[in-house]
Backbone and ligand atoms as CSV (ligand in chain L), in Angstrom:
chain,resi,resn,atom,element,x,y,z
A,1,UNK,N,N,26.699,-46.127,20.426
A,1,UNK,CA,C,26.858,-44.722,20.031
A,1,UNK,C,C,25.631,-43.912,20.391
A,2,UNK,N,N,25.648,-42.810,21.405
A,2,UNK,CA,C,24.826,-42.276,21.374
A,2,UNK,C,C,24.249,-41.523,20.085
A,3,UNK,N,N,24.223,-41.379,18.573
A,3,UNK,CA,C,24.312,-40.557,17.887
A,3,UNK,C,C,23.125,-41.560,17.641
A,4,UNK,N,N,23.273,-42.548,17.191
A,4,UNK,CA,C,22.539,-44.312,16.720
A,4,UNK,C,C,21.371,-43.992,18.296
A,5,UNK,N,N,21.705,-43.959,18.810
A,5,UNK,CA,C,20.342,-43.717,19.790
A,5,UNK,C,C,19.453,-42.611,19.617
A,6,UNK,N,N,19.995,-41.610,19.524
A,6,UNK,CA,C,18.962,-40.491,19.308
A,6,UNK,C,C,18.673,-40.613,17.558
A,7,UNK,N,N,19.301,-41.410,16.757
A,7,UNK,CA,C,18.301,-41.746,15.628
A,7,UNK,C,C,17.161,-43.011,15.964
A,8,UNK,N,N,17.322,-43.851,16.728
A,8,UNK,CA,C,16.372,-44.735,16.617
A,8,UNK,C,C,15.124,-44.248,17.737
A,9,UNK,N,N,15.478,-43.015,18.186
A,9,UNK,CA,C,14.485,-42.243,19.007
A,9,UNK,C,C,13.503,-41.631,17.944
A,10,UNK,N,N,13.868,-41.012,16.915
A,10,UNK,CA,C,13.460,-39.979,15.954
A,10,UNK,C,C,11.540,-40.370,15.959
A,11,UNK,N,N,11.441,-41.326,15.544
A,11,UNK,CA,C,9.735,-41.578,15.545
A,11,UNK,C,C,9.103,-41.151,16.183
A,12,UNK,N,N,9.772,-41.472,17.668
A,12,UNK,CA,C,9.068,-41.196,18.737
A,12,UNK,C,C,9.000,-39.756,19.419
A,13,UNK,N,N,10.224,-38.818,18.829
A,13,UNK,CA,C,10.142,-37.335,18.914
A,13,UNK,C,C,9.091,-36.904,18.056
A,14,UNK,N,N,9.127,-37.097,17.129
A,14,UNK,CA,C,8.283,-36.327,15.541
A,14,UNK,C,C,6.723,-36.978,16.404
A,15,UNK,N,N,6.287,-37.944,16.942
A,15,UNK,CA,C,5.526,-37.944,17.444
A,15,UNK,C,C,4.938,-37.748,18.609
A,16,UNK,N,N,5.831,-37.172,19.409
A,16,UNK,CA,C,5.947,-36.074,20.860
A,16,UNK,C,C,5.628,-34.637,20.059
A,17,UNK,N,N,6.375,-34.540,19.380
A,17,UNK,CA,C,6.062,-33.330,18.850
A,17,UNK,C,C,4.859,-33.048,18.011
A,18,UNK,N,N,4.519,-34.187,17.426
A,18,UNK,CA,C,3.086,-34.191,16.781
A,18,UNK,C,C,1.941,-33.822,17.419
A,19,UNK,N,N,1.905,-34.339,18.775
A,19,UNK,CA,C,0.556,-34.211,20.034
A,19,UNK,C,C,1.027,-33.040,20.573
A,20,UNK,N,N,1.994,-32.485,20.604
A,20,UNK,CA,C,2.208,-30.814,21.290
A,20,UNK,C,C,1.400,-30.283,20.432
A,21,UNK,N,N,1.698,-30.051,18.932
A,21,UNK,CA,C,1.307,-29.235,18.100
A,21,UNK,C,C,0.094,-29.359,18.447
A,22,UNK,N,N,-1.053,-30.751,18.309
A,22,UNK,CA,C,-2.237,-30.628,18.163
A,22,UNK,C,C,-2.678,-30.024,19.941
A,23,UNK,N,N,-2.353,-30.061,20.168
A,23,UNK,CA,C,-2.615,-29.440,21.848
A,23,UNK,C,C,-2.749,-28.165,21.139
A,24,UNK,N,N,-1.396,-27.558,20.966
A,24,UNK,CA,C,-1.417,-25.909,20.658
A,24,UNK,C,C,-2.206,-25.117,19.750
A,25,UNK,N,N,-2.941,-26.394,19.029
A,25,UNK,CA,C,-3.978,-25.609,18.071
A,25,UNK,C,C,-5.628,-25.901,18.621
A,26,UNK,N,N,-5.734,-26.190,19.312
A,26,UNK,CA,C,-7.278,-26.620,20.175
A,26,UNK,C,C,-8.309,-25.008,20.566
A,27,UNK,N,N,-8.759,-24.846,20.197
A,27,UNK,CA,C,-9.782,-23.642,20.255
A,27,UNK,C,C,-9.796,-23.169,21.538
A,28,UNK,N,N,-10.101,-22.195,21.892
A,28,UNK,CA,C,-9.530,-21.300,23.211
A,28,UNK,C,C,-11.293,-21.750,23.475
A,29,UNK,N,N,-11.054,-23.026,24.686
A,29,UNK,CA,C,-12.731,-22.770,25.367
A,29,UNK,C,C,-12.797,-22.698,26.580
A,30,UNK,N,N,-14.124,-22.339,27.368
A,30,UNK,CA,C,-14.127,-21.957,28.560
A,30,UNK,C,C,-13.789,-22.486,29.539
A,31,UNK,N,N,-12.668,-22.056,30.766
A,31,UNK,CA,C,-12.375,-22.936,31.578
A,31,UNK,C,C,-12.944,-22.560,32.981
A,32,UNK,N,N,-13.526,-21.101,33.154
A,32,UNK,CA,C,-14.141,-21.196,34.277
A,32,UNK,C,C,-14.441,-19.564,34.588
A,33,UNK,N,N,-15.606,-19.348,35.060
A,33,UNK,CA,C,-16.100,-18.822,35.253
A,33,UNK,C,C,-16.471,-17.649,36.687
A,34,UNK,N,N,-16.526,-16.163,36.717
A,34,UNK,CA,C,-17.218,-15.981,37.907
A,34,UNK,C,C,-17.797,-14.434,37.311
A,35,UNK,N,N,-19.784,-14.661,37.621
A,35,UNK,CA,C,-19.962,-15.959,38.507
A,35,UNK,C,C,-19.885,-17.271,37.850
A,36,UNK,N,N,-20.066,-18.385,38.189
A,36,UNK,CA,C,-19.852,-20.011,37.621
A,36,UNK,C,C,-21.294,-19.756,37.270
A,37,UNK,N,N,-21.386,-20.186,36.218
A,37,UNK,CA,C,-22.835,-21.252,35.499
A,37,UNK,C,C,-23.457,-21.511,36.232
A,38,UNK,N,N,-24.883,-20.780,36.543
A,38,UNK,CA,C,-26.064,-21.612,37.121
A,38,UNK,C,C,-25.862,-21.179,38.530
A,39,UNK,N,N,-24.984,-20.059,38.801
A,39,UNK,CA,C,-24.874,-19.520,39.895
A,39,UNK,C,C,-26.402,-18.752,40.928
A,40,UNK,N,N,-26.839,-18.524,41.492
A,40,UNK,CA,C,-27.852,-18.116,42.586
A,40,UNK,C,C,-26.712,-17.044,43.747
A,41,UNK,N,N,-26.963,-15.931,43.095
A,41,UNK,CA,C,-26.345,-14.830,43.689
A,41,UNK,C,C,-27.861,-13.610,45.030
A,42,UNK,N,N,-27.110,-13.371,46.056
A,42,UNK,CA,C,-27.858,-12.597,46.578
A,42,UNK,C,C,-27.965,-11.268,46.083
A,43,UNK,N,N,-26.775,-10.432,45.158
A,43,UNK,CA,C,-26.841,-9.509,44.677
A,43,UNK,C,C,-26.317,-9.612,42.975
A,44,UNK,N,N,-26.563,-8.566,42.357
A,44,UNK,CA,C,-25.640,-8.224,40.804
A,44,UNK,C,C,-24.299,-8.392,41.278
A,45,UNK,N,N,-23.521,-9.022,40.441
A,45,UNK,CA,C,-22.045,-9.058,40.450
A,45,UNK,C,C,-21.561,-7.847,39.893
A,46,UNK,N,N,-20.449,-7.163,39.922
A,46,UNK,CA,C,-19.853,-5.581,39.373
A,46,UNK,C,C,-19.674,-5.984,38.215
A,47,UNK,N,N,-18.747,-7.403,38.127
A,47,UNK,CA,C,-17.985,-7.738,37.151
A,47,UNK,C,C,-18.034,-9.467,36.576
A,48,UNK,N,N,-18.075,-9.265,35.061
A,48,UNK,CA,C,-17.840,-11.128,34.589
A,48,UNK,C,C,-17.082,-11.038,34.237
A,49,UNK,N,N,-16.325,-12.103,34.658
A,49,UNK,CA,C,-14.622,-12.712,34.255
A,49,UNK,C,C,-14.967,-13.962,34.105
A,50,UNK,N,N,-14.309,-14.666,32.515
A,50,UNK,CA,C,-14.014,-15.787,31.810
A,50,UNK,C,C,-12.745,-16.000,31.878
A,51,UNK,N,N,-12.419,-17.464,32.036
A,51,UNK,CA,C,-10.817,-17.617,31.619
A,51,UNK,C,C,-11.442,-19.237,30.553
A,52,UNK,N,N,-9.849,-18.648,29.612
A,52,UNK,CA,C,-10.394,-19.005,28.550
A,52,UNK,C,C,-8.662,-20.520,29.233
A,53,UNK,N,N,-9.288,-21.603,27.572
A,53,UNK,CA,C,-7.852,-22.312,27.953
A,53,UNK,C,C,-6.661,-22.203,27.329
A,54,UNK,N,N,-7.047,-20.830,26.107
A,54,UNK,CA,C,-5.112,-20.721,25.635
A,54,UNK,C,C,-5.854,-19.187,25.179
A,55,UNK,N,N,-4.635,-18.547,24.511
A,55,UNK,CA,C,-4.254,-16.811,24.552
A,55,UNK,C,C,-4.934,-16.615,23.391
A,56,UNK,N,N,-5.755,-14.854,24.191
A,56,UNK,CA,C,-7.095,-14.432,22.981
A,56,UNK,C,C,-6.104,-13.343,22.346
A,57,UNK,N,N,-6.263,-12.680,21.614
A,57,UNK,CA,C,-5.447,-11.926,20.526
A,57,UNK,C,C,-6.545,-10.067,21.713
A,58,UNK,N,N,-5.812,-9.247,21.554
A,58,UNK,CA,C,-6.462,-8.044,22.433
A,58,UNK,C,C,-8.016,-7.450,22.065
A,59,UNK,N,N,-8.203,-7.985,20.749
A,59,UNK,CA,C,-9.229,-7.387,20.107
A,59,UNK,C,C,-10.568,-8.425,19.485
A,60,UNK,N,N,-11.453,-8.444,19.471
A,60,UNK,CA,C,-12.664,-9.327,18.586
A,60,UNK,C,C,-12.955,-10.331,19.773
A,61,UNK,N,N,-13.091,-10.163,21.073
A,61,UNK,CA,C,-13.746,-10.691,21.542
A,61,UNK,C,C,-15.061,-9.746,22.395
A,62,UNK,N,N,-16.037,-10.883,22.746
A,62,UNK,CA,C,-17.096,-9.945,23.214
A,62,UNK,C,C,-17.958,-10.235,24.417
A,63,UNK,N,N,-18.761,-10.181,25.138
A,63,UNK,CA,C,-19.090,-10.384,26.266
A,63,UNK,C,C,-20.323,-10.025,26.497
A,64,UNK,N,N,-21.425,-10.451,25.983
A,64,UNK,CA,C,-23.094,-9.415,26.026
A,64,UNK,C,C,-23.715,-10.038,27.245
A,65,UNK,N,N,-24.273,-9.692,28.107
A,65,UNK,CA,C,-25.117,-9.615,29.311
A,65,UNK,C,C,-26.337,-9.381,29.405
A,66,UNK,N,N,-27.478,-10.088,28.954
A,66,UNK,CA,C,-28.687,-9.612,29.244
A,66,UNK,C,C,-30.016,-10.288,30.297
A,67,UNK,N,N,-30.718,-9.381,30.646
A,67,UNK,CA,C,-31.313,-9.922,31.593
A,67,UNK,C,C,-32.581,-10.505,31.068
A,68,UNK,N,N,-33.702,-11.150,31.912
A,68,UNK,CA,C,-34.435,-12.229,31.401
A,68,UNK,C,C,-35.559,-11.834,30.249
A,69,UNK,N,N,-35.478,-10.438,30.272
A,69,UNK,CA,C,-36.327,-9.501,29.371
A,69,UNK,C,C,-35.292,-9.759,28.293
A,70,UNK,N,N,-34.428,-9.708,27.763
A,70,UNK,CA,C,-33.439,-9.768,26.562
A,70,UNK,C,C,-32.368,-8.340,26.867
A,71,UNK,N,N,-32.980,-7.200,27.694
A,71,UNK,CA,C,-32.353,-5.955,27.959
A,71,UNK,C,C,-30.830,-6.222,27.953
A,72,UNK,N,N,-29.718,-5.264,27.724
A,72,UNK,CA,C,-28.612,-5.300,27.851
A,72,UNK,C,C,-28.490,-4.801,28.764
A,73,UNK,N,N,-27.129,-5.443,29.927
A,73,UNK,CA,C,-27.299,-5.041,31.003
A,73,UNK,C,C,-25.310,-4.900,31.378
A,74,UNK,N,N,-24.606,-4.796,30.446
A,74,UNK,CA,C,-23.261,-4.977,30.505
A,74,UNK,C,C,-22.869,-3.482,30.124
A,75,UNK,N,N,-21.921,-3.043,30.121
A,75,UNK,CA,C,-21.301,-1.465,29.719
A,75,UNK,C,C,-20.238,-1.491,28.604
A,76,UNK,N,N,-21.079,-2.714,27.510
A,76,UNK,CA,C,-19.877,-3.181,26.230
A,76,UNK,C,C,-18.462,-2.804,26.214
A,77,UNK,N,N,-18.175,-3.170,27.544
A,77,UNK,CA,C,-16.417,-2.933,27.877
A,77,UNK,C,C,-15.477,-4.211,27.927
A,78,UNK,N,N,-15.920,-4.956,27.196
A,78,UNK,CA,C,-15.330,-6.077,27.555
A,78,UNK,C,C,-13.892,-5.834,26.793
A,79,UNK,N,N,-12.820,-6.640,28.090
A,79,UNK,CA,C,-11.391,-6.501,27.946
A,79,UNK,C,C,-10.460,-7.482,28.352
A,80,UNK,N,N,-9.652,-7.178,27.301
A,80,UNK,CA,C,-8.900,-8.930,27.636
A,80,UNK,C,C,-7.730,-8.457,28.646
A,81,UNK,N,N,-8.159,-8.934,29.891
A,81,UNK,CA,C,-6.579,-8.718,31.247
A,81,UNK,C,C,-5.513,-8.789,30.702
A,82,UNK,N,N,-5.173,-7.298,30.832
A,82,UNK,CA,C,-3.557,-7.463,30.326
A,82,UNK,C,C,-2.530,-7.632,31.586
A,83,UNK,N,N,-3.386,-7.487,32.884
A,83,UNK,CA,C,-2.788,-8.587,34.093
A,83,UNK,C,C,-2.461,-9.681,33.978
A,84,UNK,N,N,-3.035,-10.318,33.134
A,84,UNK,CA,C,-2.708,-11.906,32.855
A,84,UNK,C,C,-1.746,-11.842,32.438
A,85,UNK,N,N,-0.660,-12.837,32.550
A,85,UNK,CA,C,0.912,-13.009,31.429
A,85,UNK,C,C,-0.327,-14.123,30.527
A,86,UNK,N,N,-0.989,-15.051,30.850
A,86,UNK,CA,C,-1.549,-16.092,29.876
A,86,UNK,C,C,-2.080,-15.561,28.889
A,87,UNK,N,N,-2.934,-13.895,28.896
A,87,UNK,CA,C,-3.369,-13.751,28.141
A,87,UNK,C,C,-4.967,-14.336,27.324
A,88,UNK,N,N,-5.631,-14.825,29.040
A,88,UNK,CA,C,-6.916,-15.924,28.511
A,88,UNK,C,C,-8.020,-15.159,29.825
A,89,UNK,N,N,-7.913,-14.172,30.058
A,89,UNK,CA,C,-8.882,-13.412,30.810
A,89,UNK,C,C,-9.584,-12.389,30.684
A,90,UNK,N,N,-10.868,-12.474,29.921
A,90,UNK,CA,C,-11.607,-11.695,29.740
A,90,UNK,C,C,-12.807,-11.204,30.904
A,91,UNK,N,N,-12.662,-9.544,30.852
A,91,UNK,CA,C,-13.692,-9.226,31.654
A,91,UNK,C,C,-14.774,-8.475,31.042
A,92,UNK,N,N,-15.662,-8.128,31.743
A,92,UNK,CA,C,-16.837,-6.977,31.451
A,92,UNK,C,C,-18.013,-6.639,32.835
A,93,UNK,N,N,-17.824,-5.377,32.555
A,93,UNK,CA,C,-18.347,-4.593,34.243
A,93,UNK,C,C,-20.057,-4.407,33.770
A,94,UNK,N,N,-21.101,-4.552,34.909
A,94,UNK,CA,C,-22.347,-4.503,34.563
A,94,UNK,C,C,-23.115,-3.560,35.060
A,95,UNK,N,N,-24.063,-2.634,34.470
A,95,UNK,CA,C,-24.714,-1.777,35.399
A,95,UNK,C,C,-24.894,-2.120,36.401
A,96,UNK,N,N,-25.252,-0.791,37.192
A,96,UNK,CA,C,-25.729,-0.962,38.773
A,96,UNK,C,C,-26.687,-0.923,38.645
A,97,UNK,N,N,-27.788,-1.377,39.889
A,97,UNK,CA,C,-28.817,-1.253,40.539
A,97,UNK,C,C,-29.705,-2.512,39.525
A,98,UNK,N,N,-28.726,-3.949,39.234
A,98,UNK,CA,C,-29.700,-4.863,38.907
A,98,UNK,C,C,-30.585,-5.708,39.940
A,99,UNK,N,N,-31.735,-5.565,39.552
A,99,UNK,CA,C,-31.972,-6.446,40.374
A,99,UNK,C,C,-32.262,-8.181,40.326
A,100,UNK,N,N,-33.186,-8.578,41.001
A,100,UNK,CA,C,-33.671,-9.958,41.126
A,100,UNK,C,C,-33.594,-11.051,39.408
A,101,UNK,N,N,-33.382,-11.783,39.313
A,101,UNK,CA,C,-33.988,-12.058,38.036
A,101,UNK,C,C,-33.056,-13.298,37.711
A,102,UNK,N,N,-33.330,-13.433,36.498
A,102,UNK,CA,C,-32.264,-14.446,35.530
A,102,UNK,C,C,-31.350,-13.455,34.545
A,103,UNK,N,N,-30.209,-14.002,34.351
A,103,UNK,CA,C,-29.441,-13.684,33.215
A,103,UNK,C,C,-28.433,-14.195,32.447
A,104,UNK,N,N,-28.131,-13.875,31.391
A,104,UNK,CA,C,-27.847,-14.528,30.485
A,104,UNK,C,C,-26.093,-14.165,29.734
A,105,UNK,N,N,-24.862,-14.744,30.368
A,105,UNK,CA,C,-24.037,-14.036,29.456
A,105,UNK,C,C,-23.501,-14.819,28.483
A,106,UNK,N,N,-23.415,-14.454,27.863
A,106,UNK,CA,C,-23.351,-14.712,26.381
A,106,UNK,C,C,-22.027,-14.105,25.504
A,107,UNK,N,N,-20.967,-15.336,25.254
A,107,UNK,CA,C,-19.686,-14.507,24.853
A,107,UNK,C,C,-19.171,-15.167,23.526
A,108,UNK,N,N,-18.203,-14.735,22.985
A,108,UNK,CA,C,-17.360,-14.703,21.540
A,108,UNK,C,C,-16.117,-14.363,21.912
A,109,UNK,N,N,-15.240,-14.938,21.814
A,109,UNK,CA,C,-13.517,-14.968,21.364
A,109,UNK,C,C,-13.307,-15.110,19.971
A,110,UNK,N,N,-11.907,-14.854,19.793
A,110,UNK,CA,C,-11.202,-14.978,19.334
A,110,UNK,C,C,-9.648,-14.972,19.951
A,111,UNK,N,N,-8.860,-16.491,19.225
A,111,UNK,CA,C,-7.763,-16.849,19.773
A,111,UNK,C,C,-6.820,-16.504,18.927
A,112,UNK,N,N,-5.365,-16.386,19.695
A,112,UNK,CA,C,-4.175,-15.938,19.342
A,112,UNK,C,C,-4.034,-16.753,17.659
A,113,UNK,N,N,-4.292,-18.121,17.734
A,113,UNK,CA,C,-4.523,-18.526,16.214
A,113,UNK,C,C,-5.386,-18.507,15.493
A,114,UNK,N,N,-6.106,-17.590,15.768
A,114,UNK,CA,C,-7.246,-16.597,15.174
A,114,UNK,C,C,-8.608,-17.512,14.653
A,115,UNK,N,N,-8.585,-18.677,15.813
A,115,UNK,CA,C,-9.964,-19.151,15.937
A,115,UNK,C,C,-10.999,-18.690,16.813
A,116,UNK,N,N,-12.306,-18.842,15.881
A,116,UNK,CA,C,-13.480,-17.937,17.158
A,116,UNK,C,C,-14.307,-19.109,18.091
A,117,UNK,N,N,-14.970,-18.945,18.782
A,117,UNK,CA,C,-15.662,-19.317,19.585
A,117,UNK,C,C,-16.673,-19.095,20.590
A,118,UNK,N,N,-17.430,-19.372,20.579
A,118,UNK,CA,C,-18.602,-18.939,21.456
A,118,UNK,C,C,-19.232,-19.561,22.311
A,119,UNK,N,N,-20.352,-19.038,23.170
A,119,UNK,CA,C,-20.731,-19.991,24.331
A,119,UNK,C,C,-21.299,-18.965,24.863
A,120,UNK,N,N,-22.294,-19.312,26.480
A,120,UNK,CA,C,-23.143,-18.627,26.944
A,120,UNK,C,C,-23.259,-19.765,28.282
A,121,UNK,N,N,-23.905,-18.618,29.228
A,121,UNK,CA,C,-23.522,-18.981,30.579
A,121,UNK,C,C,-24.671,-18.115,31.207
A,122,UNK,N,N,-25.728,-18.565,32.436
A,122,UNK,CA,C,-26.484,-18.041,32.841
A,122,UNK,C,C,-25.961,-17.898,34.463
A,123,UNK,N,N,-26.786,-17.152,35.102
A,123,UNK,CA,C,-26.635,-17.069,36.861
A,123,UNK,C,C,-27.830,-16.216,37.040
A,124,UNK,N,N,-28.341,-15.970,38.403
A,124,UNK,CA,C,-29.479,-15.410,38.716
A,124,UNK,C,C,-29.074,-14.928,40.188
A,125,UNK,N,N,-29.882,-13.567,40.179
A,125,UNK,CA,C,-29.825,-13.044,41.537
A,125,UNK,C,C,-31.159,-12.907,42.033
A,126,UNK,N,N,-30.851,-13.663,43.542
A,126,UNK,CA,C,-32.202,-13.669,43.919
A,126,UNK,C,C,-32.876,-12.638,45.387
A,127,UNK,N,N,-34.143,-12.586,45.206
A,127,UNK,CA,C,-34.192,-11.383,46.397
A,127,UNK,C,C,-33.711,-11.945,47.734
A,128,UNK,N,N,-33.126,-10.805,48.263
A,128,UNK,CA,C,-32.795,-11.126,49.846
A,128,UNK,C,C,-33.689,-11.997,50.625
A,129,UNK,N,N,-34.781,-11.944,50.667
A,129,UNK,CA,C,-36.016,-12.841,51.714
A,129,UNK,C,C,-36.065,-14.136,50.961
A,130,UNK,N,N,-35.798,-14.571,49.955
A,130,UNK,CA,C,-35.625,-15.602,49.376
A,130,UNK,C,C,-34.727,-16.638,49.783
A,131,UNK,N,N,-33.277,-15.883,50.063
A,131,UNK,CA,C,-32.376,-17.200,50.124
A,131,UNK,C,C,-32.378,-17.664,51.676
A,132,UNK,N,N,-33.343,-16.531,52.910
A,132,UNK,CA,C,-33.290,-17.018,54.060
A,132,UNK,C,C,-33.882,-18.916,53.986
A,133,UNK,N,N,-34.963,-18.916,52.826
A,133,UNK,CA,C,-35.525,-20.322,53.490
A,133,UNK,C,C,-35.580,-20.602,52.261
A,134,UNK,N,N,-34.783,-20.631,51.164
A,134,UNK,CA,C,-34.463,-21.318,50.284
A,134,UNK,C,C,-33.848,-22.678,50.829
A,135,UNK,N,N,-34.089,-23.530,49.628
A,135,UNK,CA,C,-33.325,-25.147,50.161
A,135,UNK,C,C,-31.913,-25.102,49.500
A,136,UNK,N,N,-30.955,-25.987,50.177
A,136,UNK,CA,C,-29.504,-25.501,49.628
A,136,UNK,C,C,-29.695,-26.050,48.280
A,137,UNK,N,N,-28.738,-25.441,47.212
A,137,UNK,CA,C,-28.690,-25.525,45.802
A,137,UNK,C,C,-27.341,-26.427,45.438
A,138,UNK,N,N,-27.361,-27.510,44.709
A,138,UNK,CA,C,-26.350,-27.789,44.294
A,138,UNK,C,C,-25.159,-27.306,43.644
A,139,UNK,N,N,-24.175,-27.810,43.645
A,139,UNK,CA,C,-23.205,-26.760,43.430
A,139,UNK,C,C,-22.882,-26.965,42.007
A,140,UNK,N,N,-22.948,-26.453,40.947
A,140,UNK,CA,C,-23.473,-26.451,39.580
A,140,UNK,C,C,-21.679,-26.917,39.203
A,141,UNK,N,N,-21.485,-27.974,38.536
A,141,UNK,CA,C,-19.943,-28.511,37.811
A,141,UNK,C,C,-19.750,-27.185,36.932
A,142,UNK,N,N,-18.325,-26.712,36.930
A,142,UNK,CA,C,-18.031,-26.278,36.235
A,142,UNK,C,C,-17.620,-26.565,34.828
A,143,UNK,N,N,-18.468,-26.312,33.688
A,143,UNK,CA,C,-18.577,-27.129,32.042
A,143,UNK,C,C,-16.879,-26.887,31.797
A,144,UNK,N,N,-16.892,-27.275,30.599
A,144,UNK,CA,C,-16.178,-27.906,29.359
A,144,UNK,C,C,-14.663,-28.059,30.310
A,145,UNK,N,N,-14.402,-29.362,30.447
A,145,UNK,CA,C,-13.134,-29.529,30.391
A,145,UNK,C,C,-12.481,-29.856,29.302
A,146,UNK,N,N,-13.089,-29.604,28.153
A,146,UNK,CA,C,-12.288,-29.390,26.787
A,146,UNK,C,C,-11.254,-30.428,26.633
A,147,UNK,N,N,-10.952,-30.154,25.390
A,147,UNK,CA,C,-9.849,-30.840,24.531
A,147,UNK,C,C,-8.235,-31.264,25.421
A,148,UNK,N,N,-8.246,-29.800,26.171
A,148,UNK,CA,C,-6.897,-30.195,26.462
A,148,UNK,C,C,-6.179,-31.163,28.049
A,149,UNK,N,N,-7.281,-31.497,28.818
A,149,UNK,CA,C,-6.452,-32.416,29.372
A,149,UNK,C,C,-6.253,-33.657,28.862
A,150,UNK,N,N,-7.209,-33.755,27.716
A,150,UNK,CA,C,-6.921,-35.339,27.161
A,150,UNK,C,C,-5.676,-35.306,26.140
A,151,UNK,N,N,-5.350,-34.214,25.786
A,151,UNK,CA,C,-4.097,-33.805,25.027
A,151,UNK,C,C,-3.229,-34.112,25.906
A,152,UNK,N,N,-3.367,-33.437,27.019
A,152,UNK,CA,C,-2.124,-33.938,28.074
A,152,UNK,C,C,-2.011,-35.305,28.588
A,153,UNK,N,N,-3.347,-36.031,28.798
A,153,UNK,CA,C,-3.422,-37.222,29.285
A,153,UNK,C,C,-2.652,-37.885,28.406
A,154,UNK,N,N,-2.780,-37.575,26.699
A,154,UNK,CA,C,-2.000,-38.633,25.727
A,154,UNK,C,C,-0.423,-38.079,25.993
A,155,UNK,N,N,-0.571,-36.697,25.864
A,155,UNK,CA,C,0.953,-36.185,26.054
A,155,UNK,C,C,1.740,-37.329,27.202
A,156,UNK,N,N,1.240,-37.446,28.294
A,156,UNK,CA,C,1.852,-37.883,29.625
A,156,UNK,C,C,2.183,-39.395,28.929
A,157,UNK,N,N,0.882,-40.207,28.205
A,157,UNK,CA,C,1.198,-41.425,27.945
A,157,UNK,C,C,2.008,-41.429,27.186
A,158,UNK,N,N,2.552,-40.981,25.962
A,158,UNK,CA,C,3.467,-40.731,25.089
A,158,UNK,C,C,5.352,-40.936,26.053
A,159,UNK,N,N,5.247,-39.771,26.794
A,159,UNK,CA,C,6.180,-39.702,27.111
A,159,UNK,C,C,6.892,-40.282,27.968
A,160,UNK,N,N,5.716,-41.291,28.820
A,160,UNK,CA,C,5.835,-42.281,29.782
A,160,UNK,C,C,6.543,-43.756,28.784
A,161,UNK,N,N,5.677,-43.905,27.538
A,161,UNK,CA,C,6.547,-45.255,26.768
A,161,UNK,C,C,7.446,-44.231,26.460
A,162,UNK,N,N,8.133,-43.578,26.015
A,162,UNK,CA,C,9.204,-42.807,25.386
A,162,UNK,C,C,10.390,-42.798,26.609
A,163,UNK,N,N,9.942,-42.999,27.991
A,163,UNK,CA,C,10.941,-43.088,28.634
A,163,UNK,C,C,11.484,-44.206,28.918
A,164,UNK,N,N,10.281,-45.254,28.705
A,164,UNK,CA,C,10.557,-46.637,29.027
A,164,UNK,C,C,11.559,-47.324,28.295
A,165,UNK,N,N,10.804,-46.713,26.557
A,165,UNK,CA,C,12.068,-47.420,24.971
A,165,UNK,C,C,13.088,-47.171,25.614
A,166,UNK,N,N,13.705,-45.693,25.713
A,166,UNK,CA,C,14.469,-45.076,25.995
A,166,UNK,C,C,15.715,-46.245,27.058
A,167,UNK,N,N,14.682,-46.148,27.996
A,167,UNK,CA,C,16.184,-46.887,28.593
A,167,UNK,C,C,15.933,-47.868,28.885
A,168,UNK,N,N,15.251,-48.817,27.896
A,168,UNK,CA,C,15.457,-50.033,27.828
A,168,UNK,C,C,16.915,-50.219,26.763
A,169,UNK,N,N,16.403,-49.069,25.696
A,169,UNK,CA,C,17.952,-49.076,24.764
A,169,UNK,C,C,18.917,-48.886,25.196
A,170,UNK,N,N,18.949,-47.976,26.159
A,170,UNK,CA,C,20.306,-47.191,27.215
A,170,UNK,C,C,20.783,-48.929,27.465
A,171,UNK,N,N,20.125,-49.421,28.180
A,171,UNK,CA,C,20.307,-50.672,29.182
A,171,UNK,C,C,20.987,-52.026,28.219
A,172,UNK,N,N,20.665,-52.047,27.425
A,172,UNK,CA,C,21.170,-53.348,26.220
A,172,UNK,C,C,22.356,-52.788,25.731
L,1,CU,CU,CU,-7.823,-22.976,17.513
């Protein structure tokens, strides 16, 4: 009877469904960056864009920019892309005419399940005569691969024995 099958499945749903949930509640953290972390730019970038790994709510997040003096150097416009359908793209536009230096951005979310989070991210622009005979720079990993591919990694294992029970029962 299929009816007797999808009850002796039941465990194994409620616990498919158990690891979704905890996926869907994992804190919105950074998935990547531009510029990327530890970046070596020839000029100021216009604009910083974060993507986050799940959906920020439109409001209470923040984006501060300062340069190696502590100065603010951002136009406190930070805005969550309502281009995005995901809903995990935050920007903020920076004065003109920065120059050479280190800097520092420095951000705060808040997620659709109204958890906050924070983090900070540097890059530097360096003078033009500099990067002619500069030595090449490694290419800096992009941080936190976070919580959720290992959510998925278990998700995948989950559903991989779940297919196996499955029709091993089909099969008997
Ligand atoms: Cu959360």
């Amino acid at each position: 009877m299929l009816a007797r099958r999808i009850v002796r499945l039941w465990p194994l749903i409620a616990l498919m469904a158990l690891a979704l949930t905890g996926a869907a509640s994992a804190h919105a953290s950074l998935v990547s960056s531009n510029p990327k972390d530890g970046a070596s730019l020839a000029a100021a970038p216009a604009k910083i864009t974060l993507i986050f790994s799940e959906e920020l709510q439109p409001d209470g997040n923040q984006i501060t920019v300062t340069d190696a003096g502590g100065a603010q150097v951002d136009n406190s416009d930070t805005t969550l892309d309502l281009n995005d359908p995901n809903r995990v793209t935050l920007t903020v536009t920076l004065k003109g005419g920065l120059g050479a230096g280190a800097y520092t951005v420095g951000w705060k979310n808040l997620s659709a399940d109204g958890h906050s989070e924070e983090g900070s991210l540097s890059f530097s622009v360096v003078a033009a005569a500099a990067t002619t005979t500069a030595a090449p720079t490694s290419v800096p990993a992009t941080g936190a691969s976070g919580p959720a591919p290992l959510a998925a990694i278990l998700l995948g294992a989950l559903l991989l024995a779940g297919a196996g029970l499955g029709l091993r029962r089909w099969v008997r």
